[in-house]
PDB file of the backbone (N, CA, C, O) and the ligand in Angstrom, with CONECT records:
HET     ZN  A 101       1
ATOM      1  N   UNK A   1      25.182 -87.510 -61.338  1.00  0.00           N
ATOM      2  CA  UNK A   1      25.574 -87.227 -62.727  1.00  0.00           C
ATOM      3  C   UNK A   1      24.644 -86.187 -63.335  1.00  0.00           C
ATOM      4  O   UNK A   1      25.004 -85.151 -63.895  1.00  0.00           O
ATOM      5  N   UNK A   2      23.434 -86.596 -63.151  1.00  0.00           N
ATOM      6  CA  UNK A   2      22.092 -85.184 -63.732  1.00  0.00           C
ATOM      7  C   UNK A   2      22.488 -84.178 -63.166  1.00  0.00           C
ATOM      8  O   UNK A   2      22.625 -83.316 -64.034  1.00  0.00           O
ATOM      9  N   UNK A   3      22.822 -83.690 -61.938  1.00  0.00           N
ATOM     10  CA  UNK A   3      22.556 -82.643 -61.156  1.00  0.00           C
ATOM     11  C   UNK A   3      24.475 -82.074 -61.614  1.00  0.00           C
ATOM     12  O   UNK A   3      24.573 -80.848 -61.676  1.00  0.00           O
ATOM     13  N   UNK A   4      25.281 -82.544 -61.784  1.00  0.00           N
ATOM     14  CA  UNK A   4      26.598 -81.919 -62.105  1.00  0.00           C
ATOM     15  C   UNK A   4      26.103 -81.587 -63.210  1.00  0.00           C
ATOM     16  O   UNK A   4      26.099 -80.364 -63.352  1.00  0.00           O
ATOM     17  N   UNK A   5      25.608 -82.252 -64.206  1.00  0.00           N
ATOM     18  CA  UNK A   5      25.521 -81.689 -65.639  1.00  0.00           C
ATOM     19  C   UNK A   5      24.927 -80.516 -66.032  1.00  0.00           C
ATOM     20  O   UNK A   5      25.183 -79.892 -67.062  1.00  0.00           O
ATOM     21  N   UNK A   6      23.817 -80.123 -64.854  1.00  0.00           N
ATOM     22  CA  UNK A   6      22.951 -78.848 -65.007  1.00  0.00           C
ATOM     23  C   UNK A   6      23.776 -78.431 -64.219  1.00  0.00           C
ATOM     24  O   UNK A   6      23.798 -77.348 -64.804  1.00  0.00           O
ATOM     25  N   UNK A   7      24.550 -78.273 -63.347  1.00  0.00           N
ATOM     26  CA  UNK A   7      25.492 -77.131 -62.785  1.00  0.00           C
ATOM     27  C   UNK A   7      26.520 -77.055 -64.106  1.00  0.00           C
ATOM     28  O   UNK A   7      26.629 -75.902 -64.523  1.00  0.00           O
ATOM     29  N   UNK A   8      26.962 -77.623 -64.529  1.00  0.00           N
ATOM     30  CA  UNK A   8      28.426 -77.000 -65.192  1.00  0.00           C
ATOM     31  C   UNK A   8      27.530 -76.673 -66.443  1.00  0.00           C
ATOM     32  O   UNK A   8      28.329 -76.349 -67.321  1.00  0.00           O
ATOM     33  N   UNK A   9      25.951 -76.587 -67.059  1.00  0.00           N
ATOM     34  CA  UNK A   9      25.774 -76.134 -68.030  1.00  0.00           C
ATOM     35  C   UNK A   9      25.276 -74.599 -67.815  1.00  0.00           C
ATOM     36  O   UNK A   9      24.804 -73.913 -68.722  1.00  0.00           O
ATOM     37  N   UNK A  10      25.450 -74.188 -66.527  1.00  0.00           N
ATOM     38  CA  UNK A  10      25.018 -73.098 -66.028  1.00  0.00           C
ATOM     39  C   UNK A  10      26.694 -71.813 -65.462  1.00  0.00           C
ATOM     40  O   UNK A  10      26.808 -70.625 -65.163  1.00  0.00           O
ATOM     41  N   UNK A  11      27.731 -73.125 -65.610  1.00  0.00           N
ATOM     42  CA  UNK A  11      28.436 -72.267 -65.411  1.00  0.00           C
ATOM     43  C   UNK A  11      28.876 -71.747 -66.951  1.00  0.00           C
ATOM     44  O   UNK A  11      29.195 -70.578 -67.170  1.00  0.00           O
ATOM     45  N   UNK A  12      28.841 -72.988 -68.176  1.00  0.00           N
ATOM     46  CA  UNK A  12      29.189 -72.760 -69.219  1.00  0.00           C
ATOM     47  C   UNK A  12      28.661 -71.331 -70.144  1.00  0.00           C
ATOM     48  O   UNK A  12      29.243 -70.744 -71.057  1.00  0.00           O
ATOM     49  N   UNK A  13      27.315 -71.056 -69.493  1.00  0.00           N
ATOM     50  CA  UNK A  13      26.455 -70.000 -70.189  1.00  0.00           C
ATOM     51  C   UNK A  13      26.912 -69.072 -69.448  1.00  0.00           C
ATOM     52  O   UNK A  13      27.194 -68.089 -70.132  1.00  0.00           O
ATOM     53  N   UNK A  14      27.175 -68.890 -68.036  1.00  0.00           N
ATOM     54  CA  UNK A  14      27.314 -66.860 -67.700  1.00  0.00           C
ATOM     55  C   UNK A  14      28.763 -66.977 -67.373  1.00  0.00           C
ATOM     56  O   UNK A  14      29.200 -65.865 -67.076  1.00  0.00           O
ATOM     57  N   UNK A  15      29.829 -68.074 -67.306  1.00  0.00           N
ATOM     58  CA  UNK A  15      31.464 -67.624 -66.888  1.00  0.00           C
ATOM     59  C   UNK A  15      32.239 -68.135 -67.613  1.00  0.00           C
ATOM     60  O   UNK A  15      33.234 -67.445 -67.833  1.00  0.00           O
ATOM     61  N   UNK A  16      32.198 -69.241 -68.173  1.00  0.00           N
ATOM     62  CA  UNK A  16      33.228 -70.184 -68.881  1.00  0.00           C
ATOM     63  C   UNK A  16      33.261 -68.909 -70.028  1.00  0.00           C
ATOM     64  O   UNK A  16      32.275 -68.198 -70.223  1.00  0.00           O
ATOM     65  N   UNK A  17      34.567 -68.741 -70.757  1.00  0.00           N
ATOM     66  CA  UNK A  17      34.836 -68.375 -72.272  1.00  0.00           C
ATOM     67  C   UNK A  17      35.249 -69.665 -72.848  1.00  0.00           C
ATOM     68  O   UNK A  17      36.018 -70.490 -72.355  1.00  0.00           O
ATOM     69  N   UNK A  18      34.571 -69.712 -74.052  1.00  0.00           N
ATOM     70  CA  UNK A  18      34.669 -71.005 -75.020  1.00  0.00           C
ATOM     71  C   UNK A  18      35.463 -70.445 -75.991  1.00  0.00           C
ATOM     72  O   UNK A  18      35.434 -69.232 -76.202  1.00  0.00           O
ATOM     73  N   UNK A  19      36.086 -71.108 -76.532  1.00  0.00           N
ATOM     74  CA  UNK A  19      36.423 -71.004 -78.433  1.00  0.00           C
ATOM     75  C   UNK A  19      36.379 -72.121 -78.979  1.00  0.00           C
ATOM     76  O   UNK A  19      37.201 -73.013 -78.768  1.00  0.00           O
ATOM     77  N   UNK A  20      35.211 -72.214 -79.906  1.00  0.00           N
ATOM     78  CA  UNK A  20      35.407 -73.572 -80.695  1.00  0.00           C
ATOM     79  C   UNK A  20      35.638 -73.415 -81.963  1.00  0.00           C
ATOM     80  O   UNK A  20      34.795 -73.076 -82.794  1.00  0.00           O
ATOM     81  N   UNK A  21      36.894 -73.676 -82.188  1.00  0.00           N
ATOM     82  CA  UNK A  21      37.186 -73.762 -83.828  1.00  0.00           C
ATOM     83  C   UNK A  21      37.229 -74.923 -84.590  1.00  0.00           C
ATOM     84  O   UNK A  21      37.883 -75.909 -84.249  1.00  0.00           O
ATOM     85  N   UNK A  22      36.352 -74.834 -85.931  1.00  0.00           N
ATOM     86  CA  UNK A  22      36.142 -76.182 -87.069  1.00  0.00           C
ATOM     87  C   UNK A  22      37.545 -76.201 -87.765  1.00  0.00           C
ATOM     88  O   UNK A  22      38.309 -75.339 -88.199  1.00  0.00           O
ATOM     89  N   UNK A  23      37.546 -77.736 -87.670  1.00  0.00           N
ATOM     90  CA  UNK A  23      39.151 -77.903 -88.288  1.00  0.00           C
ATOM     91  C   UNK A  23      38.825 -79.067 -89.607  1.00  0.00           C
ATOM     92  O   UNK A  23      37.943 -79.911 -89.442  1.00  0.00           O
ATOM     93  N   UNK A  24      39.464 -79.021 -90.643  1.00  0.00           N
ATOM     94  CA  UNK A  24      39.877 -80.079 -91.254  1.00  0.00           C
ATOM     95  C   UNK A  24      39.969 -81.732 -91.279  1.00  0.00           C
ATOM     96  O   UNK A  24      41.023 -82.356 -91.401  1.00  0.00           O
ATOM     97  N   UNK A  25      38.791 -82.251 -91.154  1.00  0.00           N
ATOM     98  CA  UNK A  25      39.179 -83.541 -90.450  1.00  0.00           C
ATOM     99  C   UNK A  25      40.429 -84.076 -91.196  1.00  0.00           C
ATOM    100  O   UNK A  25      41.533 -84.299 -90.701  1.00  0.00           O
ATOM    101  N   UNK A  26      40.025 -84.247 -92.536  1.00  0.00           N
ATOM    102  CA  UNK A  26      40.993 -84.945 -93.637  1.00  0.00           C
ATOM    103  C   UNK A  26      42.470 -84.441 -93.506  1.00  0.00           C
ATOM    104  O   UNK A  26      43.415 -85.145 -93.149  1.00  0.00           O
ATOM    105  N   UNK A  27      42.519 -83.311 -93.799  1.00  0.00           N
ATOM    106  CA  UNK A  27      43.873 -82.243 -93.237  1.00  0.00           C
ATOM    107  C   UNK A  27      44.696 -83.028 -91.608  1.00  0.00           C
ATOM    108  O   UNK A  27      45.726 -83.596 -91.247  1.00  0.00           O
ATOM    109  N   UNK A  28      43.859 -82.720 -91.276  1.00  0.00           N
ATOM    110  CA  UNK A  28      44.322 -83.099 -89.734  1.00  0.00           C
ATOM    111  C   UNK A  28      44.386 -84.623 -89.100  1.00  0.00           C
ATOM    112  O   UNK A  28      44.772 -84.883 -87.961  1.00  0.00           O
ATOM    113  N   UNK A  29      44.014 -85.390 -89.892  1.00  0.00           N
ATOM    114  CA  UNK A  29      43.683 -86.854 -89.386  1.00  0.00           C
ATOM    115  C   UNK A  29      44.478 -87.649 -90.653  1.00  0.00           C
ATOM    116  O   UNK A  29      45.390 -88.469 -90.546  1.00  0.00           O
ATOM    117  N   UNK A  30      43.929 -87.214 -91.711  1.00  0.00           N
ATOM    118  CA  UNK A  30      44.963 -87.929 -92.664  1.00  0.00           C
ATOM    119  C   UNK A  30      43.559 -88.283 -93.839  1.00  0.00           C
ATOM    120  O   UNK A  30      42.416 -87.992 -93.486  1.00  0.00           O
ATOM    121  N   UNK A  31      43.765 -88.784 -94.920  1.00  0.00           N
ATOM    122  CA  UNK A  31      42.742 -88.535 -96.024  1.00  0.00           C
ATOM    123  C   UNK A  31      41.916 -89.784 -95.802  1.00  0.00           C
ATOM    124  O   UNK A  31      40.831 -89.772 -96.384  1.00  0.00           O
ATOM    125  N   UNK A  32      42.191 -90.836 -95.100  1.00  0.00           N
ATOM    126  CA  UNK A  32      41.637 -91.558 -95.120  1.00  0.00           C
ATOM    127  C   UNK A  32      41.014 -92.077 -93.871  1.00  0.00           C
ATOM    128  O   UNK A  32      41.266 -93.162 -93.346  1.00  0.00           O
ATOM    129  N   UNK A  33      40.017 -91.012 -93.382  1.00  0.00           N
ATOM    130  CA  UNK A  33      40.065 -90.849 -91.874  1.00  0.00           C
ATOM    131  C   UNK A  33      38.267 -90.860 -92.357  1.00  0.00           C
ATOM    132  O   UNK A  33      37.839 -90.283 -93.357  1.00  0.00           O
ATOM    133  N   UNK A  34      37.408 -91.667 -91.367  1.00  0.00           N
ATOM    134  CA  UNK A  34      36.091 -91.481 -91.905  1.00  0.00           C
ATOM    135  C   UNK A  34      35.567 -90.424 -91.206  1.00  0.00           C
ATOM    136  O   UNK A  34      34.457 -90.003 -91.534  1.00  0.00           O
ATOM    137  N   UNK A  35      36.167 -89.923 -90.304  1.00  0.00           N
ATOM    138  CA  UNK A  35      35.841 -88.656 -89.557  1.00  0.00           C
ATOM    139  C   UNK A  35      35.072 -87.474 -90.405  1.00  0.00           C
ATOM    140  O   UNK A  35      35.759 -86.756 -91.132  1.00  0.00           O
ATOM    141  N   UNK A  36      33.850 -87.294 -90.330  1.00  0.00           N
ATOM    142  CA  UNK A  36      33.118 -86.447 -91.245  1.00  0.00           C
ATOM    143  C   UNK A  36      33.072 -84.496 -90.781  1.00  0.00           C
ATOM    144  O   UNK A  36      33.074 -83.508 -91.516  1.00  0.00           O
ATOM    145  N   UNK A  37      33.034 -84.631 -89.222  1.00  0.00           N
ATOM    146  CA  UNK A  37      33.395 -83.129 -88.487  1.00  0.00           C
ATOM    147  C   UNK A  37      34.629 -83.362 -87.735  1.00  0.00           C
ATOM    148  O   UNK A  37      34.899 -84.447 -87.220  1.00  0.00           O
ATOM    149  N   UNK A  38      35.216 -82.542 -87.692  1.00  0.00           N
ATOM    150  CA  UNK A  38      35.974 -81.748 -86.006  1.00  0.00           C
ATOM    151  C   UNK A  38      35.870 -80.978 -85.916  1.00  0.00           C
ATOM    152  O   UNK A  38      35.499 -80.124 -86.722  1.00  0.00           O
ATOM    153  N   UNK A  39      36.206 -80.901 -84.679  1.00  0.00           N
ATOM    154  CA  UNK A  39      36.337 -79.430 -83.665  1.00  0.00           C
ATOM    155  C   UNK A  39      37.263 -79.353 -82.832  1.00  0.00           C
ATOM    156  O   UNK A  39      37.348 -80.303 -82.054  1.00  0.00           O
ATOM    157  N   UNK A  40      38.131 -78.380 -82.713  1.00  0.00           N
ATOM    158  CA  UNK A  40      38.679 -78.305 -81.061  1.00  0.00           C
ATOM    159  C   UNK A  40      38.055 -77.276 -80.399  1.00  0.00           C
ATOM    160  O   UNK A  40      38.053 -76.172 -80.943  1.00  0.00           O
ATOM    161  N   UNK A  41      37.490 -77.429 -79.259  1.00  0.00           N
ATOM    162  CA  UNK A  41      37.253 -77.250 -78.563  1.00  0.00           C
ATOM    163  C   UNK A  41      37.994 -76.527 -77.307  1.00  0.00           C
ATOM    164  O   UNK A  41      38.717 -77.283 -76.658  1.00  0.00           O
ATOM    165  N   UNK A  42      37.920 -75.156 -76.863  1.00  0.00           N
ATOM    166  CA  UNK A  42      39.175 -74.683 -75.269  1.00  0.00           C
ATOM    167  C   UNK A  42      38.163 -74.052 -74.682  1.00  0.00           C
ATOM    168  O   UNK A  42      37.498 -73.123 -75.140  1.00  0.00           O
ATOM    169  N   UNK A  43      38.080 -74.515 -73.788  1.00  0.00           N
ATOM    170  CA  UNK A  43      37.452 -74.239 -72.311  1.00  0.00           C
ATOM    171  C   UNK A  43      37.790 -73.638 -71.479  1.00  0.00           C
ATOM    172  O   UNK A  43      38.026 -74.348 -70.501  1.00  0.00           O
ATOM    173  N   UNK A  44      38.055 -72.023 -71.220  1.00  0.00           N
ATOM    174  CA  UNK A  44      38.629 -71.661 -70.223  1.00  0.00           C
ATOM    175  C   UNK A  44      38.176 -71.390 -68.424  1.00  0.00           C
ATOM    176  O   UNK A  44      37.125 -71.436 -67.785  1.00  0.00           O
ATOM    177  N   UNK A  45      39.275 -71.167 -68.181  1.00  0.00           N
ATOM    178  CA  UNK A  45      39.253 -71.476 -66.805  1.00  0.00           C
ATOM    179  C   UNK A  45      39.049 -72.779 -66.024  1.00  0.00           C
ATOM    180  O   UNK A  45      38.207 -73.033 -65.163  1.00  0.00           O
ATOM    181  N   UNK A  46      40.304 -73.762 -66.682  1.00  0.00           N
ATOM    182  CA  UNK A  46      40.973 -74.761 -66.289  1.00  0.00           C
ATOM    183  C   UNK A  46      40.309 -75.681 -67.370  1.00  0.00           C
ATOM    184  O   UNK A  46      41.098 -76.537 -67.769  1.00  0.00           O
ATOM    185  N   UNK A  47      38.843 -75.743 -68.057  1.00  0.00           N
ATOM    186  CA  UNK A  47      38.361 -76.395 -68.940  1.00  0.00           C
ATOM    187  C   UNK A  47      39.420 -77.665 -69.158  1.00  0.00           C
ATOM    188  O   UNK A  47      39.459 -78.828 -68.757  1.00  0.00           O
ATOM    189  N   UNK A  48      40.613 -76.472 -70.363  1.00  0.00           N
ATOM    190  CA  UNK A  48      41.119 -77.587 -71.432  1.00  0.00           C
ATOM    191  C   UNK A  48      40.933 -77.720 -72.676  1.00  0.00           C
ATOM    192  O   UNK A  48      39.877 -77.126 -72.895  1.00  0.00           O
ATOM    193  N   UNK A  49      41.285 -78.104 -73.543  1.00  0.00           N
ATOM    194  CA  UNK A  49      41.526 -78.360 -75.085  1.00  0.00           C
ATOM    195  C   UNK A  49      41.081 -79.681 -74.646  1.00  0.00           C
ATOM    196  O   UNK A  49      41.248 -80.498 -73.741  1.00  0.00           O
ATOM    197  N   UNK A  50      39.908 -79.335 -76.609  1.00  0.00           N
ATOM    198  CA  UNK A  50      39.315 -80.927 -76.115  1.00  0.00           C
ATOM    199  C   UNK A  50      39.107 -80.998 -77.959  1.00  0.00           C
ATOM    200  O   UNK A  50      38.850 -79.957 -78.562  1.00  0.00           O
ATOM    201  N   UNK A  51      39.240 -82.211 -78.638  1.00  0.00           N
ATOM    202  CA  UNK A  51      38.854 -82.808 -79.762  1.00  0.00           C
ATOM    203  C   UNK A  51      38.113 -83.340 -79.906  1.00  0.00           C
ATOM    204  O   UNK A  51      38.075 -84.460 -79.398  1.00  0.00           O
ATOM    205  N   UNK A  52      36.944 -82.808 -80.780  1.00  0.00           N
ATOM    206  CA  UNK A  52      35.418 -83.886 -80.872  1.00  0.00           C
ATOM    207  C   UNK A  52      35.316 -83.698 -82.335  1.00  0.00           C
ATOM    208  O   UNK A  52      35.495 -82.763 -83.116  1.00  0.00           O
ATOM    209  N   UNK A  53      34.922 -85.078 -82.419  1.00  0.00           N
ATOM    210  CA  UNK A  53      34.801 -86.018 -83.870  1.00  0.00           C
ATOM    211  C   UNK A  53      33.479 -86.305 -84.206  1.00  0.00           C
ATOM    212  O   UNK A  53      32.918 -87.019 -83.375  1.00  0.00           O
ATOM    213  N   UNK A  54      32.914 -86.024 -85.014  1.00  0.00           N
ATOM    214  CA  UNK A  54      31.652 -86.321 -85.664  1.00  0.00           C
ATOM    215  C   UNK A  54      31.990 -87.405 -86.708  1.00  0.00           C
ATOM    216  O   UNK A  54      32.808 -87.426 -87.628  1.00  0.00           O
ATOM    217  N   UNK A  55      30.868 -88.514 -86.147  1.00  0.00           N
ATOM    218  CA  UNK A  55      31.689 -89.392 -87.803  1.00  0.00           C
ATOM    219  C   UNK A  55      29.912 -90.623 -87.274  1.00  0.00           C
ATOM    220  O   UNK A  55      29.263 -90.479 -86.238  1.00  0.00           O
ATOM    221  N   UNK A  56      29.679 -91.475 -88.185  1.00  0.00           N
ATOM    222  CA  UNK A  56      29.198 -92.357 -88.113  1.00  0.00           C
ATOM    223  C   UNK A  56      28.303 -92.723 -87.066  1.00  0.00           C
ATOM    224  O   UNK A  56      27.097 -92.744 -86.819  1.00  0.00           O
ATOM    225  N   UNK A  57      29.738 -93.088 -86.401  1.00  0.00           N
ATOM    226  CA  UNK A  57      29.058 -92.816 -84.519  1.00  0.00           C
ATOM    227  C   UNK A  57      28.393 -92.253 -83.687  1.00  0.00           C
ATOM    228  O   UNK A  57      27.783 -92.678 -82.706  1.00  0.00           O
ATOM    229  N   UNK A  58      28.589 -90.769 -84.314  1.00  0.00           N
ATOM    230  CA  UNK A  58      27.934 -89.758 -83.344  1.00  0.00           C
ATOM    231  C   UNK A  58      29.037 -88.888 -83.489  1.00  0.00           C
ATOM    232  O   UNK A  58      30.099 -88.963 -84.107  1.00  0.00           O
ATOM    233  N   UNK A  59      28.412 -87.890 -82.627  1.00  0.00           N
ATOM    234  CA  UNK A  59      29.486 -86.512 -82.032  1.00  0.00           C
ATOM    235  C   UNK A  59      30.255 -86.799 -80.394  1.00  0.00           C
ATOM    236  O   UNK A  59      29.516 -86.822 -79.409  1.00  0.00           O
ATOM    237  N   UNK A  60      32.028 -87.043 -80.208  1.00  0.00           N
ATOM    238  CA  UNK A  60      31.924 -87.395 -79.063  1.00  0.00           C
ATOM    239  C   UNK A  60      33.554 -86.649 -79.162  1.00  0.00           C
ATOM    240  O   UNK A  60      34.148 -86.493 -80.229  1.00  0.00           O
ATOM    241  N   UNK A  61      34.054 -86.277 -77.909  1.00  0.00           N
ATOM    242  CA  UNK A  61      35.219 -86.130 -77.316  1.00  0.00           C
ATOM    243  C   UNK A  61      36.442 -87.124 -77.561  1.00  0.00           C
ATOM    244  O   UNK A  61      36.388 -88.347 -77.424  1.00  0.00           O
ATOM    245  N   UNK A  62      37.215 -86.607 -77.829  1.00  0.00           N
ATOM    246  CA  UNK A  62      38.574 -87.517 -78.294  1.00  0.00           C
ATOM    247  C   UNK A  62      38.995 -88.094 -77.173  1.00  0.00           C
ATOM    248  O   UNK A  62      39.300 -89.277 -77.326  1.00  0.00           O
ATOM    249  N   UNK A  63      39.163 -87.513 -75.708  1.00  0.00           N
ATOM    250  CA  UNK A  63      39.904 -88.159 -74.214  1.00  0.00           C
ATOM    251  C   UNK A  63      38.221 -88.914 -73.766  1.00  0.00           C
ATOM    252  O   UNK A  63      38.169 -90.098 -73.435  1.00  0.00           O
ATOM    253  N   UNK A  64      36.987 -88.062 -73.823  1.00  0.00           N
ATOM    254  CA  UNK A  64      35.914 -88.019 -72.809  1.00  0.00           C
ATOM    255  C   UNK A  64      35.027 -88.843 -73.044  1.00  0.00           C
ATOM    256  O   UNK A  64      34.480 -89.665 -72.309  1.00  0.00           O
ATOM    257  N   UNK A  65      34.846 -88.504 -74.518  1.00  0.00           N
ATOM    258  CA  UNK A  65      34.199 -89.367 -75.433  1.00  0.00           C
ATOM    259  C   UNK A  65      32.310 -88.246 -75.450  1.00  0.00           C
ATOM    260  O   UNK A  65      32.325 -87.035 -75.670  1.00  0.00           O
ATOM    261  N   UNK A  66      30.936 -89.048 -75.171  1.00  0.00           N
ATOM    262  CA  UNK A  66      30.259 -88.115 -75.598  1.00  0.00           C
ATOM    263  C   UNK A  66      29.544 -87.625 -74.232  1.00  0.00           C
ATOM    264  O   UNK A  66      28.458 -87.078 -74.427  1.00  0.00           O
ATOM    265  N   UNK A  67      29.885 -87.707 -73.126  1.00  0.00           N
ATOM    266  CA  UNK A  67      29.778 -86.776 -71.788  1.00  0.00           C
ATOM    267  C   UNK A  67      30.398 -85.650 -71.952  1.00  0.00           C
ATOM    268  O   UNK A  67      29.908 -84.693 -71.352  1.00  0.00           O
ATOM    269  N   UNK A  68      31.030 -85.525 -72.379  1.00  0.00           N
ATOM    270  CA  UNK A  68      32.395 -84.306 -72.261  1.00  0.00           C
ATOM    271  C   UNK A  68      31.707 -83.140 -72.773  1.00  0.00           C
ATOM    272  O   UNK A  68      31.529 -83.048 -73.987  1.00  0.00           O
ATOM    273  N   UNK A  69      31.322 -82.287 -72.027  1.00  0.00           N
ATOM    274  CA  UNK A  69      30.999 -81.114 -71.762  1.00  0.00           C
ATOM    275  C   UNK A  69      30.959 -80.014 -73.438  1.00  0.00           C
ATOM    276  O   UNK A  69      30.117 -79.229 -73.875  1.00  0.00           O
ATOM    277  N   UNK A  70      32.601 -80.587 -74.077  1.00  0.00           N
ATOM    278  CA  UNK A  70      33.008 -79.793 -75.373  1.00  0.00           C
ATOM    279  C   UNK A  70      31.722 -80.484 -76.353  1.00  0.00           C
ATOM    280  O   UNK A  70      31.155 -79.718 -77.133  1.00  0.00           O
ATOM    281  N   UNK A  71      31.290 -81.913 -76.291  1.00  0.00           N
ATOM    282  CA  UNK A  71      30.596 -81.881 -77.227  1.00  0.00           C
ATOM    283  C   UNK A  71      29.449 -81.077 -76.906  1.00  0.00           C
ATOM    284  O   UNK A  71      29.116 -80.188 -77.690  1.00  0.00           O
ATOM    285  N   UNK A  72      28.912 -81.248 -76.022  1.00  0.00           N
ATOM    286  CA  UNK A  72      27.442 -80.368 -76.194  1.00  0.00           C
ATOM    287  C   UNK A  72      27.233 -78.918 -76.655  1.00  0.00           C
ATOM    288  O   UNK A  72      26.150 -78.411 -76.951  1.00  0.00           O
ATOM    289  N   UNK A  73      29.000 -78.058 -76.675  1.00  0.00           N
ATOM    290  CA  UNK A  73      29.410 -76.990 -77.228  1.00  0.00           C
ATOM    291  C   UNK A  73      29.172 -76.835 -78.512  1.00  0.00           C
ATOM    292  O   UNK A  73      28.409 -76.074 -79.108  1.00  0.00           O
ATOM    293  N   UNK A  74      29.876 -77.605 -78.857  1.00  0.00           N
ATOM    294  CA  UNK A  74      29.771 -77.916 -80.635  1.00  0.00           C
ATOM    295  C   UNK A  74      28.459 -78.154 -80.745  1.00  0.00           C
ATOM    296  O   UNK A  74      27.964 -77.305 -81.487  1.00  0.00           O
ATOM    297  N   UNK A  75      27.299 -79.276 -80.162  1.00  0.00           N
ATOM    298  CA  UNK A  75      26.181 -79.546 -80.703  1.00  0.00           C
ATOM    299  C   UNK A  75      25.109 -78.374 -80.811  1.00  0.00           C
ATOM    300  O   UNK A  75      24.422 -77.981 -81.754  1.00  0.00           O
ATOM    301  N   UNK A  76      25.251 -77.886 -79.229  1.00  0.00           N
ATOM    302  CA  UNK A  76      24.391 -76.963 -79.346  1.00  0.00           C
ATOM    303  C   UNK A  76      25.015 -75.542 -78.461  1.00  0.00           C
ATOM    304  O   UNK A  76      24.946 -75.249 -77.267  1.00  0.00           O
ATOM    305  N   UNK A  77      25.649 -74.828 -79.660  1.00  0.00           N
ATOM    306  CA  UNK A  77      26.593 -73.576 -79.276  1.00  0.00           C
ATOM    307  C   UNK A  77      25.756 -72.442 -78.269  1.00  0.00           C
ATOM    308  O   UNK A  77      26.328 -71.423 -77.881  1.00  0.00           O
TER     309      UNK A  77
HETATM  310 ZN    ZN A 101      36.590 -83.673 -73.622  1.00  0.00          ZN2+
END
């Protein structure tokens, strides 16, 4: 698990193209959503579209939860 995580954070810096765009939690979730950030998250080159939620909990991936590669995007761009 350590040793994948420093490979794919090495592919993320010189090949992956990212786009992370801030969205609306309230807008997008509904007004009564305690969700305090989002993001989506696209990962190219097979990556994926990924949704991460900042709220209470923490910062974590909507499918992945807080392994998922998109959060550490958002945390630390
Ligand atoms: Zn994810």
């Amino acid at each position: 698990m350590t040793r994948r995580r420093t490979n794919e954070a090495q592919t993320e810096l010189f090949a992956t193209p990212v786009h992370v765009e801030p969205l609306d939690p309230k807008a997008t979730l509904g007004g009564s959503t305690r969700v305090e950030r989002l993001w989506r998250v696209r990962i190219g080159d097979g990556g994926g579209t990924h949704l991460v939620f900042h709220d209470r909990h923490g910062t974590y991936c909507e499918e992945h939860g807080r392994a998922c590669r998109a959060v550490r995007l958002v945390v630390n761009p």
